[in-house]
Structures are given as C-alpha cells and as structure tokens.
ZAMARGU-4260 file (C-alpha; in steps of 0.2 Angstrom, whole numbers, plus 5000, padded with zeros to 4 digits):
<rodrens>
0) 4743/5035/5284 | 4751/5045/5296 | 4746/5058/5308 | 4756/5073/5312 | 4743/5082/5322
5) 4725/5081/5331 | 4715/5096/5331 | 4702/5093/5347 | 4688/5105/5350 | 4689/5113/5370
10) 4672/5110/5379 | 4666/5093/5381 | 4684/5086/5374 | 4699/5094/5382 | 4690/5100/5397
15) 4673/5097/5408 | 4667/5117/5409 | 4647/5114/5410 | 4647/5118/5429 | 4656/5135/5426
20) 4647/5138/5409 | 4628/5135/5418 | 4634/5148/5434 | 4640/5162/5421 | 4625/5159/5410
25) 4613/5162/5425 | 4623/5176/5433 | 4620/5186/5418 | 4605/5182/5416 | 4600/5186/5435
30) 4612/5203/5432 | 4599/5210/5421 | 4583/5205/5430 | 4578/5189/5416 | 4571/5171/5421
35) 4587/5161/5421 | 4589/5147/5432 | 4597/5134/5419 | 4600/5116/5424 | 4613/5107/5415
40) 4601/5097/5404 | 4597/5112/5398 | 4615/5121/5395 | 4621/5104/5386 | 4609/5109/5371
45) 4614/5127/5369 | 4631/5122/5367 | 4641/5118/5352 | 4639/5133/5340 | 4648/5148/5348
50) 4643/5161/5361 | 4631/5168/5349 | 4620/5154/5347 | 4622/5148/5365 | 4614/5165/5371
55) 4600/5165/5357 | 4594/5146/5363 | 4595/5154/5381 | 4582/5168/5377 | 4573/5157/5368
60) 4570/5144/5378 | 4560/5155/5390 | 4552/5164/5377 | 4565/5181/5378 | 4565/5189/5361
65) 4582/5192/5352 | 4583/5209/5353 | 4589/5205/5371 | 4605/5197/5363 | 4616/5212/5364
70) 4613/5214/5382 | 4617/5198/5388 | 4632/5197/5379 | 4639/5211/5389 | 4635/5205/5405
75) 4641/5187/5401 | 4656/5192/5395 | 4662/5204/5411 | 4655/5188/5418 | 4663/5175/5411
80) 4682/5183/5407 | 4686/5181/5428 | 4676/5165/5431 | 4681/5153/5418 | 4692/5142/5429
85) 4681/5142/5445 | 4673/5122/5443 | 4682/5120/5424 | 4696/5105/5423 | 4702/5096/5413
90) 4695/5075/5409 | 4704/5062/5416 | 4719/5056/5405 | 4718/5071/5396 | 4736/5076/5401
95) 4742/5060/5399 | 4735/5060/5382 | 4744/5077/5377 | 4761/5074/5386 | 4761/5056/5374
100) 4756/5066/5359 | 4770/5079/5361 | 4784/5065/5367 | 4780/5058/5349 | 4781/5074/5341
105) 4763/5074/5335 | 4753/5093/5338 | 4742/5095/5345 | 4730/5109/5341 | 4715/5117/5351
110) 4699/5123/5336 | 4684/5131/5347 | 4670/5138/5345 | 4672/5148/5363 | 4678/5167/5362
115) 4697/5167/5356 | 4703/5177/5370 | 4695/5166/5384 | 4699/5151/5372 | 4717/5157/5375
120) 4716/5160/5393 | 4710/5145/5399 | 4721/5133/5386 | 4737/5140/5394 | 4731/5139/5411
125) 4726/5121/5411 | 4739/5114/5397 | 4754/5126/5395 | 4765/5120/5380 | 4754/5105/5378
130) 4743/5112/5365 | 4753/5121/5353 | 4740/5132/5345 | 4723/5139/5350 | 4710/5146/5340
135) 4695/5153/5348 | 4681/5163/5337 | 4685/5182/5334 | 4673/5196/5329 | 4665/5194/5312
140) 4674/5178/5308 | 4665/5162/5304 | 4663/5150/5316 | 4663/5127/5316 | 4659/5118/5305
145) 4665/5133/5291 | 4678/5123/5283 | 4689/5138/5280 | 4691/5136/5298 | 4701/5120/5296
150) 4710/5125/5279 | 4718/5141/5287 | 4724/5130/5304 | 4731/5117/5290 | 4738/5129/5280
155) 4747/5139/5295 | 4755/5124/5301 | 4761/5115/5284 | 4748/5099/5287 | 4736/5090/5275
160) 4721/5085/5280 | 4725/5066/5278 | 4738/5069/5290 | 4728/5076/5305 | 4713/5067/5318
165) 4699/5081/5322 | 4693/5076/5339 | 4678/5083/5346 | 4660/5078/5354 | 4648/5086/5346
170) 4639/5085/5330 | 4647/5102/5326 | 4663/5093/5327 | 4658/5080/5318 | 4653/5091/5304
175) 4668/5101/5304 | 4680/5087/5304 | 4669/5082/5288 | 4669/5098/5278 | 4688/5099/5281
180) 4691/5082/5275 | 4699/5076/5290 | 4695/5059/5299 | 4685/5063/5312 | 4684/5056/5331
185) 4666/5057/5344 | 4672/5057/5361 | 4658/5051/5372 | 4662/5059/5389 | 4657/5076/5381
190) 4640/5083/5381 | 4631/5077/5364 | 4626/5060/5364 | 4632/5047/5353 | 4613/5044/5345
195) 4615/5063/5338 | 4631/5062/5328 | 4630/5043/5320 | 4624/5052/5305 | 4640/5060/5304
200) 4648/5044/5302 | 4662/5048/5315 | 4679/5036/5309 | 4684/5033/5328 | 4673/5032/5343
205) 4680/5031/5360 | 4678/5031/5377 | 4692/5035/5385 | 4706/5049/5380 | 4720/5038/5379
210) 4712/5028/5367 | 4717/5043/5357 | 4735/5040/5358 | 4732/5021/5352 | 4724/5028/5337
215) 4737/5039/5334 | 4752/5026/5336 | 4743/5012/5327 | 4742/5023/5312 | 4757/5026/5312
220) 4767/5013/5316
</rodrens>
C-alpha cells in the first residue's frame, strides 16, 4: 500500500478553533437578545456536522425552537467571517507534519464540514501551499459523512481510495472515512473522545501529529 495523499478534517485536526468558535457562538447569540453563554463542554458536542446542525443543538440546548435558525445564521455568519483567526491556531507539530508530507510529495488535502468560503480563508492564512486543496460545505450541497464527498475529492485529484489516509477526530470523520472506503485515522487532541468513535473501528489511532508522517512513510517504504 502506498499513500499519495491524506485528506484531514479542519477543526479539532489541523487547527485548535474551539475558543473562537464558542466567542462567535455567544456573540450571535447575545446580538439578538437569546440566552447564550456556552462553555466549551458545551460547544465540543454541537460540533462535527456543519454550521447547520451546530446552530440547531445550540437552540436546542436551551429550549429555543428551530424557527429561530435562520436568524442566527445571519448574525453568526457577519460574526464569524472577521473573527475566525482571533484565538484559532494551528496544533503543535502540525506544520512539521505538512512540510514532511509535501517534501515527500504526498497531498495533502483539507475535507470540512465548516462553510467553504471561511474553510478557505482561514486554510490559506494558517497553511499557504501546505494543503493543496480545500473543501468546505457550500449551499444546498451534502455535508460529512456523504460519501459523494469523498468520491468527487478522489475523483478531482486522480487518487483511489486505497491510496489516501482520512484524518479526522470525530465520529463524523470516522464515518466518512468509512463510507468512502479510505483507511481511517482518530486523532485524540481533538474534541470527540476516543470512547465515541471505537465503534467505528478507526485503523490508526494517535496521539501526536507527527505520528502521521510515520504512518505515511511506513506504508510506503
């Protein structure tokens, strides 16, 4: 086996954006008068499945009926397009990670669930032409773990899935990874714990990022 690229997921993965996630999540909600006041705990479980669903949990969780979707959406998304980068970073050893990936000539490829255009945006502020590709969710199109997702980012960069590691941490990422038929990889510095995506028999589990890069030169030395 040999890989010629690894696809990672973007939040939890590649970079640490809770902190900056939780403050835009609040703002909005505070902007329009609702009950917010989030704590990280909190934030980690709306996560995982898009914008959409992230705002959905949010009302829910304090008893906010749906129909108040539309309106948060706004105000998060004026929010959250010029305060993306305000706490986010990148993990430690993440660069080191994609500046090895890239010297072996491996791609490395960025699948999210966060809005394509801020998915774009923040990639290239934090990684330049370390990630090759970037694809965020756009309207009306599906969102992780759709498979199609995974066929069309194969398909537009000549790869089969036996030659490409998903890297994710999150039992989304685990599923995606398995409805692609790609060899998956739970990162544990994320925010889903280890205990929630065993079920998804993960192939590689790690702790560190450049454990990565072992993977990827072990399988193909």
């Amino acid at each position: 086996m040999k890989y010629k690229a690894v696809i990672f997921d973007l939040d939890g993965t590649l970079l640490d954006t809770i902190e900056d996630l939780l403050d835009n999540l609040n703002a909005a909600f505070a902007a329009l008068n609702l009950q917010g006041n989030f704590i990280q705990s909190e934030m980690e479980t709306f996560l995982g499945s898009g914008k959409k669903v992230q705002i959905e949990r949010a009302l829910q969780s304090r008893g906010y009926p749906l129909s108040l979707y539309p309106k948060v959406d706004e105000a998060l998304s004026v929010r959250y397009m010029n305060n993306a980068e305000n706490k986010t970073a990148p993990y430690q050893g993440i660069l080191e990670l994609l500046q090895a990936l890239q010297t072996l000539g491996v791609k490395a490829i960025c699948l999210t669930n966060k809005p394509h255009d801020v998915a774009l945006k923040v990639v290239k502020t934090y990684f330049g032409d370390l990630i090759l590709a970037t694809y965020g969710v756009k309207p009306h199109s599906p969102i992780k773990p759709d498979r199609i997702l995974v066929e069309n980012t194969l398909k537009l960069h000549g790869l089969n899935a036996n030659e490409v590691l998903y890297v994710g941490d999150s039992d989304v990422d685990m599923m995606t990874a398995n409805n692609g038929d790609l060899d998956s990889c739970f990162v544990k510095w994320g925010y889903v714990r280890l205990s929630e995506v065993l079920k998804y028999h993960p192939k590689y589990i790690v702790s560190f990022p450049l454990e990565i890069l072992d993977i990827v030169k072990w399988t193909n030395a």
